[in-house]
C-alpha positions in Angstrom: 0.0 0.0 0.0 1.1 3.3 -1.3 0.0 5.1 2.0 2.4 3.1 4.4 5.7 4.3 2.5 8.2 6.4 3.6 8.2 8.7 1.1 4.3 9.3 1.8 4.8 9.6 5.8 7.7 12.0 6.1 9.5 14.6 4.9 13.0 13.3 5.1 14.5 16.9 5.5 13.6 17.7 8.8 15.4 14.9 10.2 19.2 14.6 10.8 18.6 10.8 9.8 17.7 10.9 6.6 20.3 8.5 5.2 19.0 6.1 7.4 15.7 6.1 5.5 17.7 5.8 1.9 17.5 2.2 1.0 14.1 1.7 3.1 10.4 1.3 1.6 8.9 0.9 4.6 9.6 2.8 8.4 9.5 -0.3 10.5 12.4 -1.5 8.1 14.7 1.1 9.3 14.1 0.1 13.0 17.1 -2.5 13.4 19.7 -0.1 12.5 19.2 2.9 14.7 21.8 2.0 16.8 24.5 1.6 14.4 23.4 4.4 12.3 23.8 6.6 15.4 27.3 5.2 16.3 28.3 6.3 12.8 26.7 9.4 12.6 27.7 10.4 15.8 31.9 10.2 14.9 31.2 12.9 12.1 29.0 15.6 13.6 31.2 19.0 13.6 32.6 19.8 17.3 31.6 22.9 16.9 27.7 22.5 17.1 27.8 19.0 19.3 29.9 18.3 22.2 30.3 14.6 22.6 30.0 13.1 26.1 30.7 9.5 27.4 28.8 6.1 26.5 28.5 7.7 23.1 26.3 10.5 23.6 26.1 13.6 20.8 24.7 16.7 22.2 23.8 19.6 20.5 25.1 22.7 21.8 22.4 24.8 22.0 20.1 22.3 23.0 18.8 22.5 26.8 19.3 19.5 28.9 17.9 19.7 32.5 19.6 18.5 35.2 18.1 15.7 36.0 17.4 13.9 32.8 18.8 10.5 32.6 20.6 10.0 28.7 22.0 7.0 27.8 24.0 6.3 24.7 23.9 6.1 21.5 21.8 9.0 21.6 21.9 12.5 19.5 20.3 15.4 20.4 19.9 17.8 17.4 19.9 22.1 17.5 18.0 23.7 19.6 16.0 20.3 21.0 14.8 20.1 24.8 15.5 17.6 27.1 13.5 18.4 30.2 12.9 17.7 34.0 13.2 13.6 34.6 13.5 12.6 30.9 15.1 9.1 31.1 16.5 8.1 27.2 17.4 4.7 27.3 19.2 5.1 24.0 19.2 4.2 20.2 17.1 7.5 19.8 17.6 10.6 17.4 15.9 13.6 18.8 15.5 15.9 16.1 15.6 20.1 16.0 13.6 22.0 18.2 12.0 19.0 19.5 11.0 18.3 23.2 11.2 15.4 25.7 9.2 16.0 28.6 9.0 15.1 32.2 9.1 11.4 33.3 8.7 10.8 29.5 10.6 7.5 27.6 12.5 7.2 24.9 13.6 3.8 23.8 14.9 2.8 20.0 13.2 6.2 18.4 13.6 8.7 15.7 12.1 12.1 16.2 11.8 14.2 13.4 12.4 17.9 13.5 10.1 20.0 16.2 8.4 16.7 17.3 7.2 17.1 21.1 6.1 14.5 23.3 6.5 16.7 26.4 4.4 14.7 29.2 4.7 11.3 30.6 4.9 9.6 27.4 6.1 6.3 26.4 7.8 6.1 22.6 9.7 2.8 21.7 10.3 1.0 18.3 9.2 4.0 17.0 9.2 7.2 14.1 7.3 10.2 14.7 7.6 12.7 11.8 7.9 16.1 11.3 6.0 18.3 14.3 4.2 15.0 15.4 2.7 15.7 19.0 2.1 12.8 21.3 -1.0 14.2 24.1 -0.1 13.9 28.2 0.1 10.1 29.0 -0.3 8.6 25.4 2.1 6.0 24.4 3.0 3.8 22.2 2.9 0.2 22.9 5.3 -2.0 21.0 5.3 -5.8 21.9 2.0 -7.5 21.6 0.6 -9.1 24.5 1.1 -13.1 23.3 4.3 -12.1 22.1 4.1 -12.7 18.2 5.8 -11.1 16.1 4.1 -7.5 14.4 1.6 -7.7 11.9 0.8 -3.8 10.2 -3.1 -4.1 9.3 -4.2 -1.6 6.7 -7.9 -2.2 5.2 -7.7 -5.6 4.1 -4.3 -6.5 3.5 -1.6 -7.4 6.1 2.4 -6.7 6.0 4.9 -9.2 8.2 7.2 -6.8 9.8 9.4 -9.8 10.5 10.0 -7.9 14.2 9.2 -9.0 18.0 8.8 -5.5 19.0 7.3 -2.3 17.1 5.5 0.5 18.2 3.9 3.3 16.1 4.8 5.1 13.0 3.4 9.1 12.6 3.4 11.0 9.9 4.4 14.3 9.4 1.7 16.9 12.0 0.1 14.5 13.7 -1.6 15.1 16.6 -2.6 12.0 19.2 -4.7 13.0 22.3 -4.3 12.8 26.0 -3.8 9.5 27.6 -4.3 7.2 24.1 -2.5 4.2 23.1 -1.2 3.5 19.8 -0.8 -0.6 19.8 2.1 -2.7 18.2 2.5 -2.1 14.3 0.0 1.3 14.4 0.5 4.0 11.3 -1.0 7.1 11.1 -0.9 9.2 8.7 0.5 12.5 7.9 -2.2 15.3 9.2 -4.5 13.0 11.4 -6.2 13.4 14.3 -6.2 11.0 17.2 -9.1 11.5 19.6 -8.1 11.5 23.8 -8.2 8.4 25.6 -8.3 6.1 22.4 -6.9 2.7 21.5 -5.7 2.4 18.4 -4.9 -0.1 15.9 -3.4 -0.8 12.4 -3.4 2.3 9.8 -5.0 5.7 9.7 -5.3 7.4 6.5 -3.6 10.7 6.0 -5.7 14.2 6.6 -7.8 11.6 9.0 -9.9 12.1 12.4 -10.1 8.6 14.8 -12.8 9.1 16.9 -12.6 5.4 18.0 -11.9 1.7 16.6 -14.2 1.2 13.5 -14.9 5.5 13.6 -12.6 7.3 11.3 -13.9 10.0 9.2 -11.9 12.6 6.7 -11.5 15.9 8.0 -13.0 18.5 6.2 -11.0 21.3 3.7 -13.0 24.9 4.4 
């Protein structure tokens, strides 16, 4: 399906990953090289803008980090991104420019596009969120199923084999997911779509979309 690519979920230049998208059709394809793509990006960021620190751990300059956030390698934090009070990165995540991890929020195995926030007690693992995504207070993603199969991506009526134990959601480019919702293992939204509060949802979204709840989701509506 056209609407689960890459090319039709994000715009690859508001990330400093976009080489790690190059070769890949799919997002969930690109989530078994994070690490390694960080460890190799990491060694050729200019010293100038990012100030390496131990465990292998590239920091922008002129980002903020708070005091009490807990970062753990590999990790980059792009321009201008904040990092704030009780953020704990367990690393293998990209935080993009200008974006913002919140309080007691978790980042495991991520890529965050440019300006992407998820800035209150959220959860983000296995994951992409694209270009100014915005994850509500509380909603998370969830990315191992509960019997422990491996990740099926459900869109209409076909299905895709991710092949992987553990994914959590892909968002396009300006999405918006409300307060306290989970996205389950192997959801896509797409770009410009709504997620109503204190939803669960599963498989794909269409792009420009409103999900008002499972079996519920309507276009929205060009004035």
């Amino acid at each position: 399906m056209e609407e689960l690519k890459i090319k039709n979920l994000f715009d690859l230049e508001e990330t400093i990953a976009a080489e790690l998208f190059a070769d890949a059709e799919y997002p969930w394809e690109i989530l078994g090289r994070i690490r390694d793509f960080i460890m190799r990006l990491g060694e050729t960021l200019p010293e100038e803008k990012f100030e390496k620190r131990g465990g292998n751990v590239w920091i922008a300059r002129s980002a903020r980090i708070a005091e009490t956030a807990c970062l753990n390698g590999p990790l980059i934090v792009d321009e201008e991104a904040e990092i704030r009070h009780c953020a704990f990165i367990r690393g293998s995540a990209i935080v993009g420019k200008g974006a913002v991890v919140g309080n007691s929020t978790e980042l495991k195995n991520v890529v965050l596009f440019n300006k992407v926030q998820v800035p209150h007690y959220n959860y983000v693992g296995d994951s992409i969120l694209g270009y100014k995504a915005h994850m509500g207070a509380g909603s998370i993603t969830s990315n191992v199923k509960s019997d422990k199969t491996l990740v099926t991506v459900k869109a209409g009526k076909e299905m895709f084999e991710t092949g992987l134990k553990k994914m959590g959601a892909m968002l396009g480019d300006s999405v918006e997911v409300g307060c306290n919702s989970v996205l389950n293992p192997g959801t896509i939204i797409g770009r410009n779509s709504n997620i109503y509060p204190v939803s669960c949802v599963r498989g794909f979204v269409p792009e420009g979309s409103i999900y008002k709840k499972q079996g519920e989701i309507v276009k929205k509506r060009l004035d």
